[in-house]
PDB file of N, CA, C and O in Angstrom:
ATOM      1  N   UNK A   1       1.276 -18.130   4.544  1.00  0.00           N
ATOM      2  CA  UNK A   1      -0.142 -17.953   4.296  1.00  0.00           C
ATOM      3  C   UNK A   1      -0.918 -18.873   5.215  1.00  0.00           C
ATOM      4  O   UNK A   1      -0.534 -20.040   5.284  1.00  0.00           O
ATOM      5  N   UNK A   2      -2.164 -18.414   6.065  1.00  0.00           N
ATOM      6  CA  UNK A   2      -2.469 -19.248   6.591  1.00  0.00           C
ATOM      7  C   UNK A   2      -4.208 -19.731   6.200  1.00  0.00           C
ATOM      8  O   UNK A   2      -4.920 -18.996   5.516  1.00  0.00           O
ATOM      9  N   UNK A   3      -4.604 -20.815   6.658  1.00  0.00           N
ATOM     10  CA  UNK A   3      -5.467 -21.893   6.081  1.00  0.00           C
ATOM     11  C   UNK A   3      -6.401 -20.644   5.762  1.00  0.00           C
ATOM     12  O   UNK A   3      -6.568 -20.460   4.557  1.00  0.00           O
ATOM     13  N   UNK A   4      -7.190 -19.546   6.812  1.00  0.00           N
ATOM     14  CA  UNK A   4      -8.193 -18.620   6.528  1.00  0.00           C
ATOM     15  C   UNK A   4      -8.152 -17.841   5.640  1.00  0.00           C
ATOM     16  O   UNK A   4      -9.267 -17.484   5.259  1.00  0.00           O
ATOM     17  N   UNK A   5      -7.118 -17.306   5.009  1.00  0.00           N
ATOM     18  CA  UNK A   5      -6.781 -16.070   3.641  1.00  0.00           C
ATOM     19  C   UNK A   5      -6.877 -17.050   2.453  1.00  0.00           C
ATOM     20  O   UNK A   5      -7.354 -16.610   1.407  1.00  0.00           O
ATOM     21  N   UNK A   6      -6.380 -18.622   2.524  1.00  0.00           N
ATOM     22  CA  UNK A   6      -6.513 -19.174   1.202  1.00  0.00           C
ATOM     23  C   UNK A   6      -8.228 -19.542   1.148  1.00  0.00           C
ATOM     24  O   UNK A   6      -8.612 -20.040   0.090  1.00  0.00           O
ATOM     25  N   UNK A   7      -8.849 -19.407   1.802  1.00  0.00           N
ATOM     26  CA  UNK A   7     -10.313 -19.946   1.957  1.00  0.00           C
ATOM     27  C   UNK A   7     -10.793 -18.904   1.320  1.00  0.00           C
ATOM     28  O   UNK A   7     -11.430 -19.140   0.293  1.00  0.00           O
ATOM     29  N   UNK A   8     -10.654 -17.782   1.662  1.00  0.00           N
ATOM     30  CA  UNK A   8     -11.053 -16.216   1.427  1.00  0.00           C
ATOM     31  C   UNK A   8     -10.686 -16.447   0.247  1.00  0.00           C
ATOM     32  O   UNK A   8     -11.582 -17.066  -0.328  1.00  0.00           O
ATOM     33  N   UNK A   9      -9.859 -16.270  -0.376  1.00  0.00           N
ATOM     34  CA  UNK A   9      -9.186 -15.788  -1.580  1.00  0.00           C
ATOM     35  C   UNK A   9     -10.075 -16.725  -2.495  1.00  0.00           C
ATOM     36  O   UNK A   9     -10.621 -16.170  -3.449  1.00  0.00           O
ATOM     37  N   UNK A  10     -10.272 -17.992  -2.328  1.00  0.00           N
ATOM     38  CA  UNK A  10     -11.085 -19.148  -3.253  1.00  0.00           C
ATOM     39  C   UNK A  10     -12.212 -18.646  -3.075  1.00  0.00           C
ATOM     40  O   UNK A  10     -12.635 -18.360  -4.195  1.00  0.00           O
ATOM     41  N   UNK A  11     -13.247 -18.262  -1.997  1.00  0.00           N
ATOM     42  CA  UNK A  11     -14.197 -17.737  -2.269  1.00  0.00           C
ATOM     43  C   UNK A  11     -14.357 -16.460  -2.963  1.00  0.00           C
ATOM     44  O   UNK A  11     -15.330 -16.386  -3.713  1.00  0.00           O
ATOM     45  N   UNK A  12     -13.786 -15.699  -2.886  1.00  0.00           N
ATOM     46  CA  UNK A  12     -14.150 -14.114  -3.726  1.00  0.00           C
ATOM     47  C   UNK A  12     -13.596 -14.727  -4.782  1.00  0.00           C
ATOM     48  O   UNK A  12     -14.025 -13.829  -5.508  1.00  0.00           O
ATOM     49  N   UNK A  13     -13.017 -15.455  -5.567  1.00  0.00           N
ATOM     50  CA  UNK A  13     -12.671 -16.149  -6.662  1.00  0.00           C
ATOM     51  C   UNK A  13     -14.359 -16.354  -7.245  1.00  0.00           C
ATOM     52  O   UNK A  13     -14.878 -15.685  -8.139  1.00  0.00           O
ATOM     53  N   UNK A  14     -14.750 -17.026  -6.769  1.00  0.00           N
ATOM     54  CA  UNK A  14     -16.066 -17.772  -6.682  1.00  0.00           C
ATOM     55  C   UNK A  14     -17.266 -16.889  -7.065  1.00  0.00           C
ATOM     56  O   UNK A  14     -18.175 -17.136  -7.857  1.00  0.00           O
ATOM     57  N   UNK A  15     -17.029 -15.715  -6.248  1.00  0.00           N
ATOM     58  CA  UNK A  15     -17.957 -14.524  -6.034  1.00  0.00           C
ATOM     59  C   UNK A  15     -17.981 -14.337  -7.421  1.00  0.00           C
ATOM     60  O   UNK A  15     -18.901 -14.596  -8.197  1.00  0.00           O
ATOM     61  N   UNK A  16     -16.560 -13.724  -7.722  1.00  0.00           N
ATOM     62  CA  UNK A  16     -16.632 -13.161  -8.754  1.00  0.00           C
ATOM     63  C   UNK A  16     -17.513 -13.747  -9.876  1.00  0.00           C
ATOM     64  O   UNK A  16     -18.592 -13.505 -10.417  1.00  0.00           O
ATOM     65  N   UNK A  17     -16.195 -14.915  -9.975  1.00  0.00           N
ATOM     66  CA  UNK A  17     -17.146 -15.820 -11.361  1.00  0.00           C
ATOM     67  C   UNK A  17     -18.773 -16.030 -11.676  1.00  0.00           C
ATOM     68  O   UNK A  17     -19.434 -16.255 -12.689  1.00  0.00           O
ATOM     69  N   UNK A  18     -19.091 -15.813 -10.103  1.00  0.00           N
ATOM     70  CA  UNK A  18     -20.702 -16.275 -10.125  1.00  0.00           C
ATOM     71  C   UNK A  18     -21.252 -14.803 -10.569  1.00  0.00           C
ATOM     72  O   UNK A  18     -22.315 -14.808 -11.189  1.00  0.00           O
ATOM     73  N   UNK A  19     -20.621 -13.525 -10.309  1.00  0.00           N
ATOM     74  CA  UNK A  19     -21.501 -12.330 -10.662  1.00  0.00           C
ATOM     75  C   UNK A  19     -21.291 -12.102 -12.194  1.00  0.00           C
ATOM     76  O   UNK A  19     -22.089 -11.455 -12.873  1.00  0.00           O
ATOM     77  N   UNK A  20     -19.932 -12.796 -12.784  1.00  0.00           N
ATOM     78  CA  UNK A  20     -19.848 -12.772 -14.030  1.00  0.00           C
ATOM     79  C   UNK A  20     -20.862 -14.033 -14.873  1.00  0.00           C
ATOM     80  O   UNK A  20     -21.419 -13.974 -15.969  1.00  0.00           O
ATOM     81  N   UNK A  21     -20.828 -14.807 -14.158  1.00  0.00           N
ATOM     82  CA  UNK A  21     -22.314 -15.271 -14.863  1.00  0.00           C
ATOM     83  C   UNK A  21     -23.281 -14.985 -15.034  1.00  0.00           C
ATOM     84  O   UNK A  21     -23.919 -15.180 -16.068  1.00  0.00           O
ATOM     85  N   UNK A  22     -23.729 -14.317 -13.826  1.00  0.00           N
ATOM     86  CA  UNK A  22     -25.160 -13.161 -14.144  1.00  0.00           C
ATOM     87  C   UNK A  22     -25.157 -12.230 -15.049  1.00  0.00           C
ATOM     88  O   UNK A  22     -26.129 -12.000 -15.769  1.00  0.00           O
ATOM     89  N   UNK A  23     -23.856 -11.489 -15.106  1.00  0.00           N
ATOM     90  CA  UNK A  23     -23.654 -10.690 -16.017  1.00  0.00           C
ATOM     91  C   UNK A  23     -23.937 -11.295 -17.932  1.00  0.00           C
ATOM     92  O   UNK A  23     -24.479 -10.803 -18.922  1.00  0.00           O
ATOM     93  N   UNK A  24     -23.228 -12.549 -17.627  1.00  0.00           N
ATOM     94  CA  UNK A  24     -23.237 -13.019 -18.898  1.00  0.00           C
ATOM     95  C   UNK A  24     -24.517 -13.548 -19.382  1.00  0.00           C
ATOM     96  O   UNK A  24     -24.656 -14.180 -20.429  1.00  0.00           O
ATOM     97  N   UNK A  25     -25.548 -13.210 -18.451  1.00  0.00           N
ATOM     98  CA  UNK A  25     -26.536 -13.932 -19.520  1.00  0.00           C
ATOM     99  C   UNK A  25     -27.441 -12.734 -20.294  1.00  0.00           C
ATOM    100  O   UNK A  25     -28.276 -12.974 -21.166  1.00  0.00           O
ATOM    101  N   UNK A  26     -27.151 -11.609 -19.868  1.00  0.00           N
ATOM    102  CA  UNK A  26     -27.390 -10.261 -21.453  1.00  0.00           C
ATOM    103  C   UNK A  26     -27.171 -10.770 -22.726  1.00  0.00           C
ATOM    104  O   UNK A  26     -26.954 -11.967 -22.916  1.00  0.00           O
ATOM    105  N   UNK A  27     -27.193 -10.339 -23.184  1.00  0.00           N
ATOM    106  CA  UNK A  27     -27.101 -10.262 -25.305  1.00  0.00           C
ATOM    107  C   UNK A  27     -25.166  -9.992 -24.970  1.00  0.00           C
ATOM    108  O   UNK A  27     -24.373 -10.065 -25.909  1.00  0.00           O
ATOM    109  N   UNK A  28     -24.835  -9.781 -23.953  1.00  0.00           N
ATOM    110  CA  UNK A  28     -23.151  -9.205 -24.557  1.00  0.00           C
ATOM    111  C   UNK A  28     -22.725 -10.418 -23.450  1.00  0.00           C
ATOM    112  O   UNK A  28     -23.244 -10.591 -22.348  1.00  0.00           O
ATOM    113  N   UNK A  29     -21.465 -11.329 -24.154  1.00  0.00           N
ATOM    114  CA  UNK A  29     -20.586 -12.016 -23.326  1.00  0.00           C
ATOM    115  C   UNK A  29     -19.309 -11.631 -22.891  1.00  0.00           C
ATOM    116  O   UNK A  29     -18.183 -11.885 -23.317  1.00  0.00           O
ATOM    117  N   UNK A  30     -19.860 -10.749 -21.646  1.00  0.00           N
ATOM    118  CA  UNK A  30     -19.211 -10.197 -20.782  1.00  0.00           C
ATOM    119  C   UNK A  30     -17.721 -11.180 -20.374  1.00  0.00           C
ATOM    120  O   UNK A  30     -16.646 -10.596 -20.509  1.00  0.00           O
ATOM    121  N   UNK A  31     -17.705 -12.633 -19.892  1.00  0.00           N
ATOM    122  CA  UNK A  31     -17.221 -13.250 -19.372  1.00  0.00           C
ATOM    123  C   UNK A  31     -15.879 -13.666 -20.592  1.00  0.00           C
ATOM    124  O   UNK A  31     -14.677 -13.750 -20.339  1.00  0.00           O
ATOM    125  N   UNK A  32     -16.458 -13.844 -21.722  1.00  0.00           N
ATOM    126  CA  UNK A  32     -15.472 -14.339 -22.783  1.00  0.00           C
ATOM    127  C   UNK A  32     -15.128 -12.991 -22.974  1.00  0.00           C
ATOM    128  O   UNK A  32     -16.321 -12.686 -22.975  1.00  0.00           O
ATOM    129  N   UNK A  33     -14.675 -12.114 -23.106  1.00  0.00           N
ATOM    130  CA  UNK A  33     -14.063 -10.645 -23.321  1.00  0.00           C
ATOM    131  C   UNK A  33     -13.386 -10.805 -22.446  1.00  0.00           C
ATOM    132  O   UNK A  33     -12.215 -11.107 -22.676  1.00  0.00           O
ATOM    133  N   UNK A  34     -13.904 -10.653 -20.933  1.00  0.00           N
ATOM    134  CA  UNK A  34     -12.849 -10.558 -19.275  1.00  0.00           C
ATOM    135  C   UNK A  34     -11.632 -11.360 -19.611  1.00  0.00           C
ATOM    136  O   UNK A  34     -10.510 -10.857 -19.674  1.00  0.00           O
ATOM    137  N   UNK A  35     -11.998 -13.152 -19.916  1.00  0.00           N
ATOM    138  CA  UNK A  35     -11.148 -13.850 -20.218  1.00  0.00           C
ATOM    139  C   UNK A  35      -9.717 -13.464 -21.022  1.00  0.00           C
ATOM    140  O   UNK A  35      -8.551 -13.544 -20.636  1.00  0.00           O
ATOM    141  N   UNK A  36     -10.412 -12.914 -22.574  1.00  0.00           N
ATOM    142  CA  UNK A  36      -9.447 -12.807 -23.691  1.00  0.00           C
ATOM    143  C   UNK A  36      -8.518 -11.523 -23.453  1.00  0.00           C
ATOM    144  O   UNK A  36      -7.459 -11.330 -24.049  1.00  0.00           O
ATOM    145  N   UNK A  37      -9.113 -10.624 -22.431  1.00  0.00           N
ATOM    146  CA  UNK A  37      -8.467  -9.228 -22.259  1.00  0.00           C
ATOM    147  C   UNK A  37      -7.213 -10.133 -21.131  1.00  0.00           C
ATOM    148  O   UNK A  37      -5.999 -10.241 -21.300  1.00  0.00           O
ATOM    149  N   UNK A  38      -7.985 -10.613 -20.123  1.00  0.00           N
ATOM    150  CA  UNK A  38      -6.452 -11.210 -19.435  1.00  0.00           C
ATOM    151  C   UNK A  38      -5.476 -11.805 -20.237  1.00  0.00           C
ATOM    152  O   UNK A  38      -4.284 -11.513 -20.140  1.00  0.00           O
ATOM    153  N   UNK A  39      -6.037 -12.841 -21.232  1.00  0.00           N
ATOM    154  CA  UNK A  39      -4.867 -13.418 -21.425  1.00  0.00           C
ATOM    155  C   UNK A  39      -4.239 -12.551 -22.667  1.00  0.00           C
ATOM    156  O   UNK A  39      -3.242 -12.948 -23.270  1.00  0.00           O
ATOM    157  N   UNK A  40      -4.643 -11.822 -22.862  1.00  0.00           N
ATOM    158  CA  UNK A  40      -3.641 -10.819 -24.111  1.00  0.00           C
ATOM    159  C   UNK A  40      -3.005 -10.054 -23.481  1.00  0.00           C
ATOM    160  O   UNK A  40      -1.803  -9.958 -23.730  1.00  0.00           O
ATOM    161  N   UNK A  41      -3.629  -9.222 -22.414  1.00  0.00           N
ATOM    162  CA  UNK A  41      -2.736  -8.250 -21.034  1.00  0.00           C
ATOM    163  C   UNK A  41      -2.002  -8.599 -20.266  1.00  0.00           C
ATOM    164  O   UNK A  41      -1.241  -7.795 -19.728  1.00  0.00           O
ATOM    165  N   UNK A  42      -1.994  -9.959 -19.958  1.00  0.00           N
ATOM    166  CA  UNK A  42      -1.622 -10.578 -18.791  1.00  0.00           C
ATOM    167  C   UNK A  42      -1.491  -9.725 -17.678  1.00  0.00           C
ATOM    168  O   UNK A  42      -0.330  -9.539 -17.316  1.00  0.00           O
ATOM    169  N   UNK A  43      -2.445  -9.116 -16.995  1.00  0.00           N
ATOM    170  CA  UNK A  43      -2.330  -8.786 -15.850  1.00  0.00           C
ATOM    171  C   UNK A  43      -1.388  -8.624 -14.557  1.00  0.00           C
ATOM    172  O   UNK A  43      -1.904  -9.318 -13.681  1.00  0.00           O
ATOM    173  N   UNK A  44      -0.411  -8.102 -14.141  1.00  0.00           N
ATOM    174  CA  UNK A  44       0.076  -8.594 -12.220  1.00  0.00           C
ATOM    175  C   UNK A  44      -0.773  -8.919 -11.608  1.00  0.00           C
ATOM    176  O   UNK A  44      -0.629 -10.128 -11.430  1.00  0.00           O
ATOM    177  N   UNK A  45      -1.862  -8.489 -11.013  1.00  0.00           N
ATOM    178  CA  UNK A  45      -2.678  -8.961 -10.388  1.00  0.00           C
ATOM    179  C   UNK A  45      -3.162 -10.099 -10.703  1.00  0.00           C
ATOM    180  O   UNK A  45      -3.380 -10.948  -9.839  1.00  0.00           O
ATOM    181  N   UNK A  46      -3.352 -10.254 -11.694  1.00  0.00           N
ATOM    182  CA  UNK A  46      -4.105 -12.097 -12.003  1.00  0.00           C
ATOM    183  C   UNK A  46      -2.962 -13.233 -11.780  1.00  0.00           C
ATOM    184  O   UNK A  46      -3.342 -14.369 -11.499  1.00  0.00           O
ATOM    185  N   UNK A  47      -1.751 -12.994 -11.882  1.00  0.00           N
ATOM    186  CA  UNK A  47      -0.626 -13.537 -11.811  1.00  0.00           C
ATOM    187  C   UNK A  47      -0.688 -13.689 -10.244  1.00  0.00           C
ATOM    188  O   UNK A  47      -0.613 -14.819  -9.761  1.00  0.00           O
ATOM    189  N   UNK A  48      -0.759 -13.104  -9.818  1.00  0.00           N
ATOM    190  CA  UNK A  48      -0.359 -12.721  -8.132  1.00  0.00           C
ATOM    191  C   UNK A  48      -1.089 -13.424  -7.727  1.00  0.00           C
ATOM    192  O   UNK A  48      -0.636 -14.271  -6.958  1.00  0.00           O
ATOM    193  N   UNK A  49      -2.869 -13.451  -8.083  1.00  0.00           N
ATOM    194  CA  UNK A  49      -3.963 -13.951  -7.276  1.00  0.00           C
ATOM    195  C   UNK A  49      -3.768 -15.967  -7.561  1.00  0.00           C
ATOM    196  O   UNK A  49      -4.172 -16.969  -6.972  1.00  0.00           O
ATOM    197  N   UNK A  50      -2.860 -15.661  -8.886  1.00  0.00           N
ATOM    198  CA  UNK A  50      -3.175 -17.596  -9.357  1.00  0.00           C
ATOM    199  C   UNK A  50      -1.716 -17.859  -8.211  1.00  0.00           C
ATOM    200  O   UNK A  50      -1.861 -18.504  -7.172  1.00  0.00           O
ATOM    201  N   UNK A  51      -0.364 -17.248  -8.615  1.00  0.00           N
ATOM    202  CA  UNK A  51       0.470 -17.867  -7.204  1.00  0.00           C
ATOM    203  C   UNK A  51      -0.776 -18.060  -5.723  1.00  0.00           C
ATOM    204  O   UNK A  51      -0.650 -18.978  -4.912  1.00  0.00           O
ATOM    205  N   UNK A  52      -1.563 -17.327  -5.663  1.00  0.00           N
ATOM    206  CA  UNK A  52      -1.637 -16.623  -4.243  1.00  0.00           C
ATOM    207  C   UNK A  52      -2.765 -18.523  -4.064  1.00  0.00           C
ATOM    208  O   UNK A  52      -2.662 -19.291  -3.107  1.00  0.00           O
ATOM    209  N   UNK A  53      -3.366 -18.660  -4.874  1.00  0.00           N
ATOM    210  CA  UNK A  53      -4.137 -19.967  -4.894  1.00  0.00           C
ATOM    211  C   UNK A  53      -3.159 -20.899  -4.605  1.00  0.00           C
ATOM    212  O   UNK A  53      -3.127 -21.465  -3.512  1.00  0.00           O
ATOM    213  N   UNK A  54      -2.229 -21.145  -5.627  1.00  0.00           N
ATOM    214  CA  UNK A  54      -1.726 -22.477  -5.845  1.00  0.00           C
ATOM    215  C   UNK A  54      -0.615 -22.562  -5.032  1.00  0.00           C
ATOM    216  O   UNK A  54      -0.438 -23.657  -4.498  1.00  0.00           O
ATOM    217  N   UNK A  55       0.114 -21.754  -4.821  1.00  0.00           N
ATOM    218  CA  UNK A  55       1.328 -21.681  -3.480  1.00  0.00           C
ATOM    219  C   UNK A  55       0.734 -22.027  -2.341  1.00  0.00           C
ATOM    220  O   UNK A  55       1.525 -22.647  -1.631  1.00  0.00           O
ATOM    221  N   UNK A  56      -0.538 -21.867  -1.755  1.00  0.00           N
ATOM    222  CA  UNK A  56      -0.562 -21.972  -0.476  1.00  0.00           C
ATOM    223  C   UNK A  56      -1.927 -22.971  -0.575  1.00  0.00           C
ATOM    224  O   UNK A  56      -3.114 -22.701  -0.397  1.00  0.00           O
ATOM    225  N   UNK A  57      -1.305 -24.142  -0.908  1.00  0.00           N
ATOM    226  CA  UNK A  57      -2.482 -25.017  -0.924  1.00  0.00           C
ATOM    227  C   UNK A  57      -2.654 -25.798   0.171  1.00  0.00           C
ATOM    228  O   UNK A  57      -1.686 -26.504   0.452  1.00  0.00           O
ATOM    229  N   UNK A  58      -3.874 -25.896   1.064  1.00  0.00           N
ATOM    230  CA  UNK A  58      -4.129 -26.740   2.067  1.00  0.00           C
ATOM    231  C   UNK A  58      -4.709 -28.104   2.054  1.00  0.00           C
ATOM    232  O   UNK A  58      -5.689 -28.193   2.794  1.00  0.00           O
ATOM    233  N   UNK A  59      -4.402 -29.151   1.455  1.00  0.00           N
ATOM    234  CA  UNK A  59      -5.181 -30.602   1.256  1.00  0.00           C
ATOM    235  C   UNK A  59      -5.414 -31.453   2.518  1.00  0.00           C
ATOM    236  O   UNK A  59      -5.986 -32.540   2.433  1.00  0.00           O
TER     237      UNK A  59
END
């Protein structure tokens, strides 16, 4: 993995969370649902994207 895809990947991380905050400030908490559905589904993809962070860490 190189330094530019883990940069990418932390930002659309970012993206996301930030459009799910907008989302969350309606009458419905969009963000605590997203949450509880992952961790009851556990996802591949969410699995994939947290290796895809923490495996290729650049300090």
């Amino acid at each position: 993995m190189n330094k530019e895809g883990y940069y990418l990947t932390k930002f659309e991380c970012f993206l996301v969370l930030v459009i799910l905050i907008f989302i969350d400030i309606g009458p419905i908490p969009v963000t605590a649902f997203f949450l509880i559905w992952i961790l009851f589904k556990r996802p591949k993809w969410f699995k994939e994207l947290v290796d895809h962070i923490y495996l290729s860490k650049h300090f």
